[in-house]
NUMIRO-100648 format. One record per atom (N, C-alpha, C): y, x, z. Coordinates in pm, whole numbers, padded with zeros to 5 digits, always signed. Atoms other than C-alpha are relative to their C-alpha. Layout:
% residues N
YXZ
...
***
This chain:
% residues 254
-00119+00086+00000
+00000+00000+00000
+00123+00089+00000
-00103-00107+00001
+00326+00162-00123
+00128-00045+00157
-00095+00029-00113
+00580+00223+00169
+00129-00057-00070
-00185+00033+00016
+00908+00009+00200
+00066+00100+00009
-00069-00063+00017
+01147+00198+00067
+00159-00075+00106
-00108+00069-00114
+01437+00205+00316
+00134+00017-00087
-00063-00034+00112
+01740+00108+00182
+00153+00057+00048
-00096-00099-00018
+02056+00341+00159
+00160-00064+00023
-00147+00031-00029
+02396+00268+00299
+00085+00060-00080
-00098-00072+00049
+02735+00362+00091
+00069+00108+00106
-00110-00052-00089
+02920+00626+00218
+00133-00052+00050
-00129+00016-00004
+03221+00525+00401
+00145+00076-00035
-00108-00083+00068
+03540+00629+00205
+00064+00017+00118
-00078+00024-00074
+03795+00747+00477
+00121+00035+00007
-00162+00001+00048
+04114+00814+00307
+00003-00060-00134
-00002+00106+00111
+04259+00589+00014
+00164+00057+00007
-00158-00062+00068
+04597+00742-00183
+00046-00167+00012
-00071+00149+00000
+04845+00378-00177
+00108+00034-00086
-00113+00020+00124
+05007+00346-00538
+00137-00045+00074
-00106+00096-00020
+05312+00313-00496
+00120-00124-00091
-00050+00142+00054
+05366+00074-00784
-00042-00131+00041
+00108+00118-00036
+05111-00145-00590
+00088-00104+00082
-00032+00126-00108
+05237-00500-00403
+00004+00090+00134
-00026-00064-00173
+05164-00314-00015
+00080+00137-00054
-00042-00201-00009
+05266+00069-00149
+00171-00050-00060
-00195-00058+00046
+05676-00003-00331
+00057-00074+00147
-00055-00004-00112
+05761-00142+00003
-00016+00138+00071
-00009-00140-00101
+05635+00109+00224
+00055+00128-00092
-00100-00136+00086
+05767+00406-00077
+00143-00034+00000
-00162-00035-00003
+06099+00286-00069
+00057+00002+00128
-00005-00022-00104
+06076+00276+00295
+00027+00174+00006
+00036-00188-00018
+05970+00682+00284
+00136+00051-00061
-00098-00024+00026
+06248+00710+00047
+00164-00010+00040
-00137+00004-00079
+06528+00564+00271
-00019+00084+00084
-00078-00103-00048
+06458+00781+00494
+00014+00111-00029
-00033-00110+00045
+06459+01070+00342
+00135+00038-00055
-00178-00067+00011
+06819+01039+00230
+00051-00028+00095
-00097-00079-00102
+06919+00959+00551
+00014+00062+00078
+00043-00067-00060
+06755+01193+00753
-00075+00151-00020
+00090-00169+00035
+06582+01464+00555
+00040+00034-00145
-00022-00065+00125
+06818+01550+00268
-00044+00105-00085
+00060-00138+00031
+06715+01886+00279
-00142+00018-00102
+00143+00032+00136
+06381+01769+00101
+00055-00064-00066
-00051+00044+00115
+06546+01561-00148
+00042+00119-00046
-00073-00110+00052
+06739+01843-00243
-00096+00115-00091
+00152-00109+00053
+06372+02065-00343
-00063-00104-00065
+00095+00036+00133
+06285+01793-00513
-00196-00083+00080
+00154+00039-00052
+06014+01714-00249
-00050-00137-00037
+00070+00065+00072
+05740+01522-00391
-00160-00024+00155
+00092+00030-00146
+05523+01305-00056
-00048-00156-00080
+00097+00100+00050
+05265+01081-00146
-00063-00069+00160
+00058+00089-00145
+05142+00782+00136
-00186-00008-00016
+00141+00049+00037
+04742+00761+00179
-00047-00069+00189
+00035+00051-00071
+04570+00533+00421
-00139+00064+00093
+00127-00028-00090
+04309+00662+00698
-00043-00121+00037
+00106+00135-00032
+04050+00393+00716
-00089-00006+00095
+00106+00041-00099
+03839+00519+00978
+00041+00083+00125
-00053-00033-00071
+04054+00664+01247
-00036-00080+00144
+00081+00123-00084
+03893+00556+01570
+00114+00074+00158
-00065-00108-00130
+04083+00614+01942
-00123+00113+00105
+00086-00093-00084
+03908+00917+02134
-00064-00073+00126
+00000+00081-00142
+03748+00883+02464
+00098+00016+00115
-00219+00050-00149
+04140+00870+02682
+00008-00107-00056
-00094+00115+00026
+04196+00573+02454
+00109+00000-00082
-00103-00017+00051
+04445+00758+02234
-00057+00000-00184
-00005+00084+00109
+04506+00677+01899
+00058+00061-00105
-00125-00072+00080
+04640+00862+01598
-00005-00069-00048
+00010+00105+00093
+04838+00696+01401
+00099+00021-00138
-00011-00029+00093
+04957+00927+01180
+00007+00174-00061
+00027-00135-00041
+04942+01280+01036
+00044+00065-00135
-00089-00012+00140
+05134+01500+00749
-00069+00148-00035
+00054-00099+00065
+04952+01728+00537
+00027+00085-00137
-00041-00090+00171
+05064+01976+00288
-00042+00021-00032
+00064-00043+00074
+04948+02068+00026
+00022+00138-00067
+00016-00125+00001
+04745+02377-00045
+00011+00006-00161
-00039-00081+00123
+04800+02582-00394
-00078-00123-00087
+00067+00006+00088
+04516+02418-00527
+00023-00134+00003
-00055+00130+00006
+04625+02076-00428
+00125+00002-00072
-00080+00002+00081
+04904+02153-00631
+00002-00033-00155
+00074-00014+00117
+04706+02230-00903
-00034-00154-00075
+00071+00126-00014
+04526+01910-00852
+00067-00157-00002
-00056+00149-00021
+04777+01648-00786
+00139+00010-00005
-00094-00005+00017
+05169+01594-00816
+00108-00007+00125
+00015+00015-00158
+05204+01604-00438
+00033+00168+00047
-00056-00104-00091
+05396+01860-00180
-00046-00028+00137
+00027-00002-00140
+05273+01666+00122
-00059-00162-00025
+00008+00133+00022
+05092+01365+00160
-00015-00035+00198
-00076+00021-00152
+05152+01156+00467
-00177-00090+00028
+00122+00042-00006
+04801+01004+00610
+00058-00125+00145
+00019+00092-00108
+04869+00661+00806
-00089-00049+00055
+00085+00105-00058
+04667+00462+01055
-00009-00132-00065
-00007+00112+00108
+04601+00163+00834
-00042-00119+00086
-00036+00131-00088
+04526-00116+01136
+00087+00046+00073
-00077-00008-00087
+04793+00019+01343
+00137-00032-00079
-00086+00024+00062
+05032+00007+01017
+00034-00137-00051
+00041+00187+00029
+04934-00342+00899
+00001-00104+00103
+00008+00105-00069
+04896-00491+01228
+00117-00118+00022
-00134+00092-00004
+05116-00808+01267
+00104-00014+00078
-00140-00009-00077
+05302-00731+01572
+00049+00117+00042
-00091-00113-00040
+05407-00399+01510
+00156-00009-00097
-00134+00074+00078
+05749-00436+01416
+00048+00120-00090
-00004-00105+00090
+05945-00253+01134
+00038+00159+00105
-00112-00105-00066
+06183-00019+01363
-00122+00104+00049
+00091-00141-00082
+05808+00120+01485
-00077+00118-00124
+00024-00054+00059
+05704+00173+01157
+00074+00094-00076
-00098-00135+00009
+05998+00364+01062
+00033+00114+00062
+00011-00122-00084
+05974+00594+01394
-00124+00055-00038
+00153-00056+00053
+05616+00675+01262
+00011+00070-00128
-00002-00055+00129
+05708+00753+00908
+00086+00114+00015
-00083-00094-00029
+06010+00953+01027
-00077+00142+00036
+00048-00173-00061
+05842+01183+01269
-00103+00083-00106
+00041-00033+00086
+05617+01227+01009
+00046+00122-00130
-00034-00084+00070
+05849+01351+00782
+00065+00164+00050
-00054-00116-00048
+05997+01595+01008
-00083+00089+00019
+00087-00087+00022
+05692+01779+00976
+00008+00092-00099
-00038-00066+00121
+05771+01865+00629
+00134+00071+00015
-00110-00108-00021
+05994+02201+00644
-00029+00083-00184
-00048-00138+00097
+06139+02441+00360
-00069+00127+00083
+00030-00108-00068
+06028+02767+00412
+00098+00116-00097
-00069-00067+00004
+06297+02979+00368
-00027+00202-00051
+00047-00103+00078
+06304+03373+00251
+00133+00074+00121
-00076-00090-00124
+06520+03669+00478
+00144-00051-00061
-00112+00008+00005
+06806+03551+00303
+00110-00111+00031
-00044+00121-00037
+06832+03229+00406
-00002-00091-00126
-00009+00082+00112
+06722+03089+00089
-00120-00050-00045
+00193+00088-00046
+06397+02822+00012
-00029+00136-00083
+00104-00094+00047
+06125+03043-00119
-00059-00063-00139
+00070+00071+00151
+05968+03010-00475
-00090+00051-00042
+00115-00045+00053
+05629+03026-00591
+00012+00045-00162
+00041-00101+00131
+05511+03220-00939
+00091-00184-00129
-00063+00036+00125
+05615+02901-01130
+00146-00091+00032
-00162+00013-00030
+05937+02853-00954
+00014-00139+00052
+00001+00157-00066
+05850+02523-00715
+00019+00065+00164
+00029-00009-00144
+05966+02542-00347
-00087+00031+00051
+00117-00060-00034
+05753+02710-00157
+00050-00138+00221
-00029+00045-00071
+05722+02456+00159
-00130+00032+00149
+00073-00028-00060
+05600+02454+00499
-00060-00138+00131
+00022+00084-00124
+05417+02241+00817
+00113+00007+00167
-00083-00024-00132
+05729+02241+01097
-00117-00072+00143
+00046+00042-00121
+05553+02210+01461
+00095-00118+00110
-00130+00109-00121
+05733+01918+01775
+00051+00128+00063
-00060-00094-00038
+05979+02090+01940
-00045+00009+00141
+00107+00028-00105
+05782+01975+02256
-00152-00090-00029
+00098+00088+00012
+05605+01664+02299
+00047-00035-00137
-00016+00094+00117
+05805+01506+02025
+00148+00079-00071
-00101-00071+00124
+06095+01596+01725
+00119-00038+00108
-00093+00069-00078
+06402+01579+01953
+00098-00084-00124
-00092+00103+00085
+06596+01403+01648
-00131-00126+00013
+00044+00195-00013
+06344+01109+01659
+00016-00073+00140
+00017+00036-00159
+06343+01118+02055
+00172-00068-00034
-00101+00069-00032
+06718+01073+01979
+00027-00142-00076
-00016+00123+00134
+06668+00780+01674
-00054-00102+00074
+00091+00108-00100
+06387+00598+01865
-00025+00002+00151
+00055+00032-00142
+06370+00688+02245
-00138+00092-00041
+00115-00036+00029
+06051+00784+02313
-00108-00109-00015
+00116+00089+00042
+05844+00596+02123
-00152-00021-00048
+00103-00062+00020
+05521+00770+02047
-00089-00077+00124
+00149+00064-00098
+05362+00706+02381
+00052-00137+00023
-00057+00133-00043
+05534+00368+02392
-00108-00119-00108
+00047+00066+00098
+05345+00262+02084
-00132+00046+00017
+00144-00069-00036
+05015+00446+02177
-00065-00118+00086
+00045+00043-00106
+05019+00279+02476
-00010-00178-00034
-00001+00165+00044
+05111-00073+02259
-00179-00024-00078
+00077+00018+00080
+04827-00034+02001
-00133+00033+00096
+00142+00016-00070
+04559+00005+02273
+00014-00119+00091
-00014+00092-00066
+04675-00275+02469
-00079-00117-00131
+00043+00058+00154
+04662-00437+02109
-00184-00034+00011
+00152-00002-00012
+04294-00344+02131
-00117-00097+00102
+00093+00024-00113
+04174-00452+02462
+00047-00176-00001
-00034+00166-00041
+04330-00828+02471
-00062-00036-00180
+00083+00079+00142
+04182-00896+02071
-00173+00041+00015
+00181-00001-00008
+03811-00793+02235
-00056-00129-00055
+00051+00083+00020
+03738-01133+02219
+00087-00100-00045
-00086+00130+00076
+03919-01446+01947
-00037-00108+00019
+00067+00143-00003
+03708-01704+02014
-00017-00072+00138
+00024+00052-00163
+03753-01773+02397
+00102-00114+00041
-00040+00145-00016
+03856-02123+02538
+00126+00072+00066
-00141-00090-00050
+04239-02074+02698
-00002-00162+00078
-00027+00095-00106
+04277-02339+02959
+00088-00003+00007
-00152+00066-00016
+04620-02556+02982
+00072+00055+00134
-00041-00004-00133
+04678-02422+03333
+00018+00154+00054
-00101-00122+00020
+04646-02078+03274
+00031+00046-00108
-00110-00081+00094
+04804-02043+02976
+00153-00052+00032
-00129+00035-00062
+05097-02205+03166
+00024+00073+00140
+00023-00116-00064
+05025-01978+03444
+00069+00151-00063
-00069-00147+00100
+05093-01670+03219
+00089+00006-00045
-00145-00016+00071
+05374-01780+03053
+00095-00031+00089
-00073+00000-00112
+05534-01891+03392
-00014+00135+00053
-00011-00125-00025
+05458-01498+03493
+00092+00062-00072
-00066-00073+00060
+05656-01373+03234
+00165-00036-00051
-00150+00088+00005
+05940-01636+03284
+00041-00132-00094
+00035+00139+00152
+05847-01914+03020
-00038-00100+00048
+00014+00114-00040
+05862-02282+03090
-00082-00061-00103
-00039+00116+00106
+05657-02481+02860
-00106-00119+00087
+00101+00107-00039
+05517-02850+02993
-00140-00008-00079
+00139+00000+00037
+05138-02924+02990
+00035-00096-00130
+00054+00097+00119
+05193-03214+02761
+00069+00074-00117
-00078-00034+00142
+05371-02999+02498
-00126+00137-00027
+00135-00043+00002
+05018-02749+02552
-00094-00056-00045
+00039+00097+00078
+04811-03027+02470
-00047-00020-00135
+00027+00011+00104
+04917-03043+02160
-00029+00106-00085
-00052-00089+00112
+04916-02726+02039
-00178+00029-00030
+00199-00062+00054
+04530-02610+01835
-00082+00109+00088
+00048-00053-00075
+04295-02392+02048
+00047+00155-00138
-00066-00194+00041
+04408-02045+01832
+00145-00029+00010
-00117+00004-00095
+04760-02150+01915
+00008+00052+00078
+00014-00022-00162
+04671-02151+02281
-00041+00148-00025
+00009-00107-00072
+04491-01812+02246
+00103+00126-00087
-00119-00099+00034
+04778-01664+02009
+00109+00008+00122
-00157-00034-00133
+05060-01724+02274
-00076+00059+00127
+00068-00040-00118
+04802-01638+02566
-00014+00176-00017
-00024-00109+00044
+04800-01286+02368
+00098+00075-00016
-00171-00032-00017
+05169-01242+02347
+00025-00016+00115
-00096+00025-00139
+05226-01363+02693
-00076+00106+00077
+00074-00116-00098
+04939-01101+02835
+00082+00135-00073
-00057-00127+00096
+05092-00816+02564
+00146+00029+00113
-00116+00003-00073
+05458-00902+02757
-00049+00048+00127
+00019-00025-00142
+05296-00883+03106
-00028+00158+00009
-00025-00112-00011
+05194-00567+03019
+00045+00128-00021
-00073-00055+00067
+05433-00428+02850
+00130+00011+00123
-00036+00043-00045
+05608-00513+03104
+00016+00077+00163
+00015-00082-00076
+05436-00358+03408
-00015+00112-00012
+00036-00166-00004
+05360-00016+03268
+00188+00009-00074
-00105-00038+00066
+05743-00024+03120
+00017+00087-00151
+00000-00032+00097
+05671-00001+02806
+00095-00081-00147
-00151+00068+00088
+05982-00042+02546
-00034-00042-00148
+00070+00085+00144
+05838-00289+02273
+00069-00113-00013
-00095+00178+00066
+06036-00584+02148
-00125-00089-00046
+00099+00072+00047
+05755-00838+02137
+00083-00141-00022
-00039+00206+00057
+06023-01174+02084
-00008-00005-00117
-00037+00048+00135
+06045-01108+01733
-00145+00014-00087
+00125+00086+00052
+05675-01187+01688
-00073-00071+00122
+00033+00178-00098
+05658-01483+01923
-00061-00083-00078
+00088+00093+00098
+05394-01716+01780
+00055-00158-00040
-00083+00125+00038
+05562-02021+01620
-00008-00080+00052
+00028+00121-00136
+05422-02300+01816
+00056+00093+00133
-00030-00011-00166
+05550-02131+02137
+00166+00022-00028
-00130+00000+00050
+05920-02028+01944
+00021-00156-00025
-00057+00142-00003
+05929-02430+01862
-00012-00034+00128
+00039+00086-00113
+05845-02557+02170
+00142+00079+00080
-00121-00057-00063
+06149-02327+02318
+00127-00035-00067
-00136+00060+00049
+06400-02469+02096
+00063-00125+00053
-00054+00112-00053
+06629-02689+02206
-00015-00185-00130
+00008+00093+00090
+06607-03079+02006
+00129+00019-00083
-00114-00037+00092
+06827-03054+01683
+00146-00087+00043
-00149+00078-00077
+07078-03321+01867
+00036+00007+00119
-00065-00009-00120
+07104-03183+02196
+00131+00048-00015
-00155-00074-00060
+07427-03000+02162
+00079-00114-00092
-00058+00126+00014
+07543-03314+01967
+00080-00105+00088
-00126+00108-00128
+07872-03516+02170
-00004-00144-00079
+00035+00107+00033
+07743-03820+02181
+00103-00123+00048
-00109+00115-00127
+08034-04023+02408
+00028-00034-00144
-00089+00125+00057
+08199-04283+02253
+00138+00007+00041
-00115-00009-00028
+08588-04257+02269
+00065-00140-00104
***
């Protein structure tokens, strides 16, 4: 009897270049490109040539930490090979996720770029390879972090580290019942009024979207961590906080 042949898994790809004529890639490229004129002329000026590619299988270590992004130059032969001076390698669920907001993804792309350095010559002038292209280099943090982003964003590195594992641990489980009493519980912790009967109505992934935002706040909250989570407040919980379109309406009679 011939043996079952066992059958073979694909390799997992774990970087992916992101056209940037593509629908997701001319946003994020003209993103890369604003800042580069307003923050890193000095590469415009050489002509620098940075390509975006996605890390697909970037997993957090065992602390819990998380890269979520990483800038790689390119060697001679990658020159050779591709039209690229540096390509930038994002976290691709930490970039995509829905409540990271832009201002984080612009401190991410930034520090990024500040990686990318000129490399200069004794005279104080860039350096030029055999067929006369900038010769560029990998700049190191000046500590923990670039002090020009510390001064753009604060410190936002471990602020967002510490978001995208929180991220992690409250989406363990999507499918769990959310009870009217404490998801009014939680949102009374974090200073939020809304009545049971206006809970009620709202669909059970409602209930455990705002129950996810209101735990994200709590702990964003206690570890003091500087994240703007109102401006992805889940719609059913942003209506239910609005005032009725005729309250501020003067209703007297004169």
């Amino acid at each position: 009897m011939a043996k079952r042949q066992k059958q073979r898994r694909p390799k997992t790809i774990s970087y992916e270049l992101i056209p940037a004529t593509s629908e997701i890639g001319q946003p994020m490229y003209d993103r890369l490109h604003r800042l580069l004129d307003l923050h890193h002329r000095e590469l415009v000026q050489q002509n620098v040539r940075i390509a975006l590619a996605w890390a697909t299988n970037w997993k957090a270590d065992v602390d819990g930490r998380l890269v979520l992004g990483k800038c790689k130059k390119a060697s001679d032969l990658d020159r050779e090979l591709a039209p690229f001076d540096f390509v930038i390698l994002l976290n691709r669920d930490f970039w995509l996720h829905a409540r990271i907001a832009n201002v984080q993804r612009d401190a991410l792309l930034d520090h990024e770029l500040m990686h990318a350095a000129i490399a200069y010559d004794q005279d104080g002038e860039p350096k030029r390879d055999d067929r006369g292209r900038t010769v560029f280099r990998t700049r190191k943090h000046d500590l923990e972090e670039f002090a020009d982003i510390a001064s753009r964003y604060g410190c936002w590195k471990r602020d967002i580290e510490e978001f995208a594992r929180a991220l992690k641990r409250a989406e363990v489980n999507t499918a769990f019942w959310v009870s009217y009493s404490k998801l009014q519980a939680t949102l009374r912790s974090i200073g939020i009024e809304v009545p049971k009967e206006t809970l009620v109505t709202w669909r059970d992934e409602d209930r455990r979207e705002v129950l996810l935002w209101a735990q994200l706040r709590q702990e964003a909250e206690v570890k003091r961590v500087d994240v703007t989570l109102s401006q992805t407040m889940p719609p059913c919980l942003a209506a239910a906080l609005q005032p009725p379109a005729d309250a501020s309406a003067d209703t007297t009679t004169h």
